[in-house]
Backbone and ligand atoms as CSV (ligand in chain L), in Angstrom:
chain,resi,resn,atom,element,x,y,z
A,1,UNK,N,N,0.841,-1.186,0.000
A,1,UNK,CA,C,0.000,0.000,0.000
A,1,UNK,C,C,0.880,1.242,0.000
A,2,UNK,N,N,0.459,2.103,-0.934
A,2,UNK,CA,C,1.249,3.324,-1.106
A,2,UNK,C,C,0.945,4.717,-0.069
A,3,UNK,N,N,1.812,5.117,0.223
A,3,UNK,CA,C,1.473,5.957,1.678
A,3,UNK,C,C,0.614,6.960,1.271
A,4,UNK,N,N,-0.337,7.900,1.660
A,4,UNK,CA,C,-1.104,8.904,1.361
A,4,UNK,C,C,-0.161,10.157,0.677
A,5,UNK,N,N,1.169,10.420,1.578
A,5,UNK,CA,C,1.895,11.585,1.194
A,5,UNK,C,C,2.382,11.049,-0.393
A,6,UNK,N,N,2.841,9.554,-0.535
A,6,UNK,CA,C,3.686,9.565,-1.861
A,6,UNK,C,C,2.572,9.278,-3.087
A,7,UNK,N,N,1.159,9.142,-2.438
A,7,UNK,CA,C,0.555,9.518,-3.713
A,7,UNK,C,C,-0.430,10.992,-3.846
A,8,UNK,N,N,0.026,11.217,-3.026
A,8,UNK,CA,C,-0.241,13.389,-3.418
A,8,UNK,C,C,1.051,13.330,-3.852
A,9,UNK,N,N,2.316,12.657,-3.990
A,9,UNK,CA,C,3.204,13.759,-4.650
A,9,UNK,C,C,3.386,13.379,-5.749
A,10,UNK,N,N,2.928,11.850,-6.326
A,10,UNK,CA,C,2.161,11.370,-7.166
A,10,UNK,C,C,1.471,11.837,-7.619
A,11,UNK,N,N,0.286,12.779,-7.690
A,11,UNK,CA,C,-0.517,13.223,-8.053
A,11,UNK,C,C,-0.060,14.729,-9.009
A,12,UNK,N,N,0.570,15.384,-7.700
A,12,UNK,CA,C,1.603,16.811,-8.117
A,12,UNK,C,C,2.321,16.551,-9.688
A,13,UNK,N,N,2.911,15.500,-9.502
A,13,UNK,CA,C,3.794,14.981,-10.137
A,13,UNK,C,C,2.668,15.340,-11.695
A,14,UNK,N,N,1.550,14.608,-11.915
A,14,UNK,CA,C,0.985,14.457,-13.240
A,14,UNK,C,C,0.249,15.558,-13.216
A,15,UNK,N,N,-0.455,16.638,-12.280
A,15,UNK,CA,C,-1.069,17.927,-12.267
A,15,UNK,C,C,0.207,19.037,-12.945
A,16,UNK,N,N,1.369,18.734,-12.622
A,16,UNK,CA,C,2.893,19.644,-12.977
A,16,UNK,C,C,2.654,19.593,-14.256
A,17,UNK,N,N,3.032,18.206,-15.196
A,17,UNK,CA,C,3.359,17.702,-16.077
A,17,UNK,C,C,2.306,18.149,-16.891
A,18,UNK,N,N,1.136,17.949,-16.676
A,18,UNK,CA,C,-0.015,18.349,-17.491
A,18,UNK,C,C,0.113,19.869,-17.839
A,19,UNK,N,N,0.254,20.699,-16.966
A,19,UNK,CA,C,0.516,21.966,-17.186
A,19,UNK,C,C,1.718,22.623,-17.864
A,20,UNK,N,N,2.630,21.881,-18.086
A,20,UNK,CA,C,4.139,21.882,-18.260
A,20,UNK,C,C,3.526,22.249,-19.973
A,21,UNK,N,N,2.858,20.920,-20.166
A,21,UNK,CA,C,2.689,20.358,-21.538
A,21,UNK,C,C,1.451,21.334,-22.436
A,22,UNK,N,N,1.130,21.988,-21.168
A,22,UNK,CA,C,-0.183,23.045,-21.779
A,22,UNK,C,C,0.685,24.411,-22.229
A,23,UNK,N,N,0.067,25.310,-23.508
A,23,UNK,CA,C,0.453,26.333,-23.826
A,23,UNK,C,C,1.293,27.244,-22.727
A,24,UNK,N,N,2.351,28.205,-22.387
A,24,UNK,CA,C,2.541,28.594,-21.042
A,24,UNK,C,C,1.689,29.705,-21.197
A,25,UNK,N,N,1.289,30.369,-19.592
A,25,UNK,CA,C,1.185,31.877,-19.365
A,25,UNK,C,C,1.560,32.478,-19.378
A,26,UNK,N,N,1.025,34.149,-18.662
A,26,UNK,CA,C,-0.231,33.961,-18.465
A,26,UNK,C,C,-1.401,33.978,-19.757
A,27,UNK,N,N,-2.464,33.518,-19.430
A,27,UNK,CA,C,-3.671,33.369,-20.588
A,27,UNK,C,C,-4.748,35.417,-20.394
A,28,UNK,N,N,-5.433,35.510,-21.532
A,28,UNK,CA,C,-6.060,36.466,-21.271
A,28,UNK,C,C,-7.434,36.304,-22.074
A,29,UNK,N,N,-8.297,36.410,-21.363
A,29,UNK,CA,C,-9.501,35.851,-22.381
A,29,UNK,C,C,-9.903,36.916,-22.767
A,30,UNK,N,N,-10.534,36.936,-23.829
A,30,UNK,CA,C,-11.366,37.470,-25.435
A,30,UNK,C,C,-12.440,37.089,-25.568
A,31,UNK,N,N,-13.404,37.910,-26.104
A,31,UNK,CA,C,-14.257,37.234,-26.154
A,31,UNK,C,C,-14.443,36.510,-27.441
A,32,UNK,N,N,-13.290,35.834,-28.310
A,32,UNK,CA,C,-13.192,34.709,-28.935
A,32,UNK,C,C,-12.618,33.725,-28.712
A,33,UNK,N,N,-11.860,34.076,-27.177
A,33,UNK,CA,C,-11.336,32.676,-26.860
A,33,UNK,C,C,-10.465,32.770,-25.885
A,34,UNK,N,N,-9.200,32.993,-26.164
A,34,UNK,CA,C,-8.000,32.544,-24.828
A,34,UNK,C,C,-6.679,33.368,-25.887
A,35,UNK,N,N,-6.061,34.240,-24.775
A,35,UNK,CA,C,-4.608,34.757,-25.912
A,35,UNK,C,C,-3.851,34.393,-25.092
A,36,UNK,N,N,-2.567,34.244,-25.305
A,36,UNK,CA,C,-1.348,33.862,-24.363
A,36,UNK,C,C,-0.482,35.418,-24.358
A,37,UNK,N,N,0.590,35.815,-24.067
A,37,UNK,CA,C,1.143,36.731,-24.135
A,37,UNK,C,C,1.937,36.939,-25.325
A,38,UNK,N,N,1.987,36.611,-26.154
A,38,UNK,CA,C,2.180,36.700,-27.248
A,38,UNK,C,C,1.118,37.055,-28.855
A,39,UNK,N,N,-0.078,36.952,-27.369
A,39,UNK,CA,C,-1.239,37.656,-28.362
A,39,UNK,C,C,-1.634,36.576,-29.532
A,40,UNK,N,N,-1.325,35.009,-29.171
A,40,UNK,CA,C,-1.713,33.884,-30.033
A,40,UNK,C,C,-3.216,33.448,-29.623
A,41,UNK,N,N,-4.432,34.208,-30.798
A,41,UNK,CA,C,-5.307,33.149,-29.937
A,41,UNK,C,C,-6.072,32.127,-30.563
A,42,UNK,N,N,-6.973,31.383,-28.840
A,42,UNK,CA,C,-7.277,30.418,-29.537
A,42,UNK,C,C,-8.750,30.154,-28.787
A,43,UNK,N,N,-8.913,29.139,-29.438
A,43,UNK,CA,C,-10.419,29.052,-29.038
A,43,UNK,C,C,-10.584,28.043,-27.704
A,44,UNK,N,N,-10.705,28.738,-26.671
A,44,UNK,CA,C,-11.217,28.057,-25.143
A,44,UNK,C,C,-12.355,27.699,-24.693
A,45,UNK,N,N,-12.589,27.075,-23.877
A,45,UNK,CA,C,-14.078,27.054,-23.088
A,45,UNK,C,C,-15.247,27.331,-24.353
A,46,UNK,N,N,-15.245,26.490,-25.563
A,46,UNK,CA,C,-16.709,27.008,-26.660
A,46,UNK,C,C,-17.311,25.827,-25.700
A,47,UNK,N,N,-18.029,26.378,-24.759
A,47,UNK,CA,C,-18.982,25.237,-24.533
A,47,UNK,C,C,-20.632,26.197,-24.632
A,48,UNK,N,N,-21.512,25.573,-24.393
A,48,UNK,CA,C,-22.569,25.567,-24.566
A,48,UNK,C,C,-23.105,26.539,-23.161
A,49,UNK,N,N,-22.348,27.125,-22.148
A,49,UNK,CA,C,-22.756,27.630,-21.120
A,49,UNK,C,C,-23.292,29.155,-22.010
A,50,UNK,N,N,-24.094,29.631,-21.034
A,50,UNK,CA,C,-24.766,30.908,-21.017
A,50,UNK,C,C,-23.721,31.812,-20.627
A,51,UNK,N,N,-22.648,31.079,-19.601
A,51,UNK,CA,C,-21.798,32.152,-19.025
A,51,UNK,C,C,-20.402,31.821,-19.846
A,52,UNK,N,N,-20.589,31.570,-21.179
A,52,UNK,CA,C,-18.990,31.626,-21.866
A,52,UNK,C,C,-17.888,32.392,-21.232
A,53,UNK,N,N,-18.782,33.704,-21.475
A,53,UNK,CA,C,-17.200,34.520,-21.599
A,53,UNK,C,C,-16.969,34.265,-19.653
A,54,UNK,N,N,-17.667,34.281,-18.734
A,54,UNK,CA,C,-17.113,34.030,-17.549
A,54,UNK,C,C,-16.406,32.637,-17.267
A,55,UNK,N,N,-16.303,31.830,-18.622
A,55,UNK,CA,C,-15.934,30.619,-18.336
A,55,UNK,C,C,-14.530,30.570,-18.936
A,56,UNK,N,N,-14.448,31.668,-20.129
A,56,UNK,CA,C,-13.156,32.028,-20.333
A,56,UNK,C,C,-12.315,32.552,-19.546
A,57,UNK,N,N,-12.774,33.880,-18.817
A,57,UNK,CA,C,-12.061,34.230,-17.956
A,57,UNK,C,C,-11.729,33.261,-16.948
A,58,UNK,N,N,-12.532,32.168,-16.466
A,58,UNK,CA,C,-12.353,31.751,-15.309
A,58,UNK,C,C,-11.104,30.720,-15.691
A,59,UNK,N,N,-10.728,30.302,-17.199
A,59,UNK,CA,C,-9.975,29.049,-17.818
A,59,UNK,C,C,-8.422,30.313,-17.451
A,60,UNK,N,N,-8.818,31.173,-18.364
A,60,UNK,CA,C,-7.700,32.185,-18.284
A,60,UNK,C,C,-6.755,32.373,-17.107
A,61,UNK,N,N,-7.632,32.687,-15.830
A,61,UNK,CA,C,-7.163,32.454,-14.916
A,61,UNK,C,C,-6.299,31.809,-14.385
A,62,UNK,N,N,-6.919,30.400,-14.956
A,62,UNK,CA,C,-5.872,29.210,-13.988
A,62,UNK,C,C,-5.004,28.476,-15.413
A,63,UNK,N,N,-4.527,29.605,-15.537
A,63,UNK,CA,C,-3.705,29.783,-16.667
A,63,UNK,C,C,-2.305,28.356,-16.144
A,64,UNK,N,N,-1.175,27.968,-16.938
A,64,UNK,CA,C,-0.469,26.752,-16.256
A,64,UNK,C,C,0.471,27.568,-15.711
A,65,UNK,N,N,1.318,28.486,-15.738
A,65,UNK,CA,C,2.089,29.406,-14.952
A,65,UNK,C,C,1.152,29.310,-13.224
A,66,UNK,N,N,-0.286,29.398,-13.125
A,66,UNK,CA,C,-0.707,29.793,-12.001
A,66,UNK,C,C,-0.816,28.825,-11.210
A,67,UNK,N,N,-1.357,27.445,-12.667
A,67,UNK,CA,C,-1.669,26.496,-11.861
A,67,UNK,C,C,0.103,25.272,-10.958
A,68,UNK,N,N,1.304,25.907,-12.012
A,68,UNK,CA,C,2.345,25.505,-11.485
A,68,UNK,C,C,2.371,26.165,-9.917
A,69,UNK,N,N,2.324,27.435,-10.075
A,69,UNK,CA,C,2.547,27.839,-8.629
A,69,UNK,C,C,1.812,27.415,-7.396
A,70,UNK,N,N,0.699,27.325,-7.732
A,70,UNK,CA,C,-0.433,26.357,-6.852
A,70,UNK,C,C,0.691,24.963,-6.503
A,71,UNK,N,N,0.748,24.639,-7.361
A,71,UNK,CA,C,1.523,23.280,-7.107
A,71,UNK,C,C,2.575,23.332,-6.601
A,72,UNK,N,N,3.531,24.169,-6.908
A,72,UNK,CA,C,4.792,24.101,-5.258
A,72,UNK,C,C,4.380,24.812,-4.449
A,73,UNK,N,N,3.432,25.496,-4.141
A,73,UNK,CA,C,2.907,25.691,-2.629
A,73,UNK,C,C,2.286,24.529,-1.796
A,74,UNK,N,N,1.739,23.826,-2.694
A,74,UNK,CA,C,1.264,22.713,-2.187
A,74,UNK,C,C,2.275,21.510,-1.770
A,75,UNK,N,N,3.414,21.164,-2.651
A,75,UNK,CA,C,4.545,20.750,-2.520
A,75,UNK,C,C,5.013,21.303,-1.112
A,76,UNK,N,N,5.399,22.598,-0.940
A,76,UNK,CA,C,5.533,23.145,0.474
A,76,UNK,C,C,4.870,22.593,1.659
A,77,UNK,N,N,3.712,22.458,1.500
A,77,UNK,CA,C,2.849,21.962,2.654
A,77,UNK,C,C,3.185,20.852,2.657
A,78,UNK,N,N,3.174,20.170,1.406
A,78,UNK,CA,C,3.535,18.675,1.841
A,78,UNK,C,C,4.670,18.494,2.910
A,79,UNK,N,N,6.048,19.531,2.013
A,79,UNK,CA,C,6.883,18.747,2.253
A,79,UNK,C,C,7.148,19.181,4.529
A,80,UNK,N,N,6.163,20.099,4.967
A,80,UNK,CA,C,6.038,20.103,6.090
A,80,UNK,C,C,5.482,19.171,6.983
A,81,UNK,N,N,4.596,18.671,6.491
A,81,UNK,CA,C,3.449,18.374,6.921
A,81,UNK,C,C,3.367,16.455,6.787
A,82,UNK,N,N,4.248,16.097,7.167
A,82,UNK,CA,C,4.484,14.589,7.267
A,82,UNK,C,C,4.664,13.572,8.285
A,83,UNK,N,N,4.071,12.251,7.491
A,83,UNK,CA,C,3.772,11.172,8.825
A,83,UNK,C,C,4.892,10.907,9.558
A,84,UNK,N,N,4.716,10.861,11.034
A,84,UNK,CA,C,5.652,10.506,11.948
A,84,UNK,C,C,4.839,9.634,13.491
A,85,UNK,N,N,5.765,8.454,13.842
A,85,UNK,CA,C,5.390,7.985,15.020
A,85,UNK,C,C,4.904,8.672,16.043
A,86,UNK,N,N,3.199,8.629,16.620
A,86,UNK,CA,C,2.942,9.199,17.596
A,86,UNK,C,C,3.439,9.303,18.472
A,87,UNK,N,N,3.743,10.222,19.582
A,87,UNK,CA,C,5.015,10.077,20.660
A,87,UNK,C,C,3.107,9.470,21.871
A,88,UNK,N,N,2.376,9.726,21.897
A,88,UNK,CA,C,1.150,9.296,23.052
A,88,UNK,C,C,-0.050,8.526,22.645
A,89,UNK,N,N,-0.005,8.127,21.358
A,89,UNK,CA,C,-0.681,6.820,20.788
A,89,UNK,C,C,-0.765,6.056,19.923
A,90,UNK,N,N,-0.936,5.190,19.980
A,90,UNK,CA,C,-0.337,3.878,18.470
A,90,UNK,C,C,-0.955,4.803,17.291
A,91,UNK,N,N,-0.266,4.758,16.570
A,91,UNK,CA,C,-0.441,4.730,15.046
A,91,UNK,C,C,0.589,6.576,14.936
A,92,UNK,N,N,0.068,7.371,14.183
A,92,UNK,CA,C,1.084,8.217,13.427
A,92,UNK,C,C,0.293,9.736,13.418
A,93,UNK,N,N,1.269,10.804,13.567
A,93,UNK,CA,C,0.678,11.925,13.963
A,93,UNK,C,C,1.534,12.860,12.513
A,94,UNK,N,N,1.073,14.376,12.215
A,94,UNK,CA,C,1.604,14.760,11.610
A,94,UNK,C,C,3.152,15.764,12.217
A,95,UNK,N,N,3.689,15.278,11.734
A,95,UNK,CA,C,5.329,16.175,12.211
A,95,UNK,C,C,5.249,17.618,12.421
A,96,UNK,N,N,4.245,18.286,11.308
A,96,UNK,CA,C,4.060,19.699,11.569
A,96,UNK,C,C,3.178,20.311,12.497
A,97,UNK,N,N,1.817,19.713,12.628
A,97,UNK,CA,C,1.060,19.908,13.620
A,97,UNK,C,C,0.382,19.015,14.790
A,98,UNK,N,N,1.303,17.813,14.510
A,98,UNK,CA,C,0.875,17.090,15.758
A,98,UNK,C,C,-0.563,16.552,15.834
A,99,UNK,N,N,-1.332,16.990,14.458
A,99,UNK,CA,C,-2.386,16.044,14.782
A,99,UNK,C,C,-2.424,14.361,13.883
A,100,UNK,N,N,-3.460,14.058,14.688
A,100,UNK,CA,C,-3.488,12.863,14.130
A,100,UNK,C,C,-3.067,12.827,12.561
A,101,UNK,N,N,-2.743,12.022,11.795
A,101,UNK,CA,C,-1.921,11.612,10.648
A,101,UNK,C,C,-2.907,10.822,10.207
A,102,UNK,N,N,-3.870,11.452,8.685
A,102,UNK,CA,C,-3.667,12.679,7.968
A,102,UNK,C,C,-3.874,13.649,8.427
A,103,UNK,N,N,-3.367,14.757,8.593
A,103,UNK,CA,C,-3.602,16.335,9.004
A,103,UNK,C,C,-4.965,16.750,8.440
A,104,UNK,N,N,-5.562,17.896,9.051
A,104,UNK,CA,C,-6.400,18.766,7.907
A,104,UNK,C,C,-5.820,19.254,6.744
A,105,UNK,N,N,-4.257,19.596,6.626
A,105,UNK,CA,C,-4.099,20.102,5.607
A,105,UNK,C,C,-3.367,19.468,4.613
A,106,UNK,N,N,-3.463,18.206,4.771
A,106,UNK,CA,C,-3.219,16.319,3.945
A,106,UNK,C,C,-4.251,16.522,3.614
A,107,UNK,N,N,-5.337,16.454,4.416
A,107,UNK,CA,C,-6.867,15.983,3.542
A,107,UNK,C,C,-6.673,17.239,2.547
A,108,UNK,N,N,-6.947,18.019,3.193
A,108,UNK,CA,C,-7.276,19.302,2.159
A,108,UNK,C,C,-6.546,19.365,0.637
A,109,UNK,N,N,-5.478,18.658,1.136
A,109,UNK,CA,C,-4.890,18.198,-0.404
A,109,UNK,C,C,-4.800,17.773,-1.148
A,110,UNK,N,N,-5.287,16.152,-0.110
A,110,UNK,CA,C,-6.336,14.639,-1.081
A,110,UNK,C,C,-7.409,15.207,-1.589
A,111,UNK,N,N,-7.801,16.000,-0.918
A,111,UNK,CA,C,-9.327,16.459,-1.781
A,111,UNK,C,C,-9.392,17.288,-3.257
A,112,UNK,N,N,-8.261,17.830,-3.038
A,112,UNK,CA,C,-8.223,18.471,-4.104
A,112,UNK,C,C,-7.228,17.344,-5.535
A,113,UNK,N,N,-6.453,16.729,-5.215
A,113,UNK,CA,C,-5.491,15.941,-6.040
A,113,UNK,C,C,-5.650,14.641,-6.369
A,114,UNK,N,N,-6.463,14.228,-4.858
A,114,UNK,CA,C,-7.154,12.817,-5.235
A,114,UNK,C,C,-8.780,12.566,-4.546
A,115,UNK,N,N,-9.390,13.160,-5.756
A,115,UNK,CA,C,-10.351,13.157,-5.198
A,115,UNK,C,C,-11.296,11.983,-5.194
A,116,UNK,N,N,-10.956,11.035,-5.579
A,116,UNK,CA,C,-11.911,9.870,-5.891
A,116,UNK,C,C,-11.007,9.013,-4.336
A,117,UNK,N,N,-10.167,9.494,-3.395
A,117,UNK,CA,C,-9.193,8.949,-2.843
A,117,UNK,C,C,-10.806,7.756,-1.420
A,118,UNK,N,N,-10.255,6.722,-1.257
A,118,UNK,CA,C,-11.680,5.982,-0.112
A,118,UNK,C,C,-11.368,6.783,1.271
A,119,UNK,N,N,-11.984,7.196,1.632
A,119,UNK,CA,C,-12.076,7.770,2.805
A,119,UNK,C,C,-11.573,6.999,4.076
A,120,UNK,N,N,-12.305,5.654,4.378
A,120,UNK,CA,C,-12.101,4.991,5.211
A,120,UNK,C,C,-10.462,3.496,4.455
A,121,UNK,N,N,-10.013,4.420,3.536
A,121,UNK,CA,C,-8.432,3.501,3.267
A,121,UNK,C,C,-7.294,4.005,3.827
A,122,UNK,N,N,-6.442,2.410,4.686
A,122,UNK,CA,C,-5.271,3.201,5.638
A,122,UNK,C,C,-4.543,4.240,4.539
A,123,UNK,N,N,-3.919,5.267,5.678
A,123,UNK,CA,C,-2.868,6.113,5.216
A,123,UNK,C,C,-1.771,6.111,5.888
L,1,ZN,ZN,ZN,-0.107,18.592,9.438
């Protein structure tokens, strides 16, 4: 069984890569689509919503420049925020805040990176 921390960094790992591999930022939406800074554009978010152009902006946003940075902040937390032997009861507490192991801010990270992750599976 793979530990909870090495598959969030697992996860980081293919959220990075995906973005790596996406056009870079930042993005600026149009209301024909998505420009990069180079003023290349292209066609984003044509979906069928009522709220296009807020769906452009909202793609624009999390442009891969932003969404990299998201990701070594999160990397940061990880790399604080790790399992260690409870010093006052069996099983494992977090190193940074001493609570039980997963932390709130482990979950908060499974939730976002692995979200299909079983709730009740050891970590
Ligand atoms: Zn913690």
């Amino acid at each position: 069984m793979t530990d909870l921390a090495d598959r969030l960094r697992a996860a980081l790992d293919h959220a990075e890569a995906v973005a790596r591999a996406a056009t870079a930022g930042p993005w600026h939406a149009l209301d024909g689509g998505v420009v990069d800074d180079d003023h290349e554009q292209w066609p984003v978010a044509d979906t069928d919503s009522k709220r296009n152009r807020e769906d452009r902006v909202f793609i624009a946003a999390n442009h891969p420049v932003h969404v990299m940075r998201a990701i070594a902040a999160h990397r940061e937390v990880l790399r604080h925020h790790f399992k260690t032997p409870a010093e006052h009861h069996p099983g494992y507490d977090c190193a940074w805040c001493r609570y039980h192991w997963p932390c709130f801010d482990v979950e908060n990270l499974a939730s976002i990176y692995l979200p299909d992750l079983d709730q009740g599976e050891p970590r």
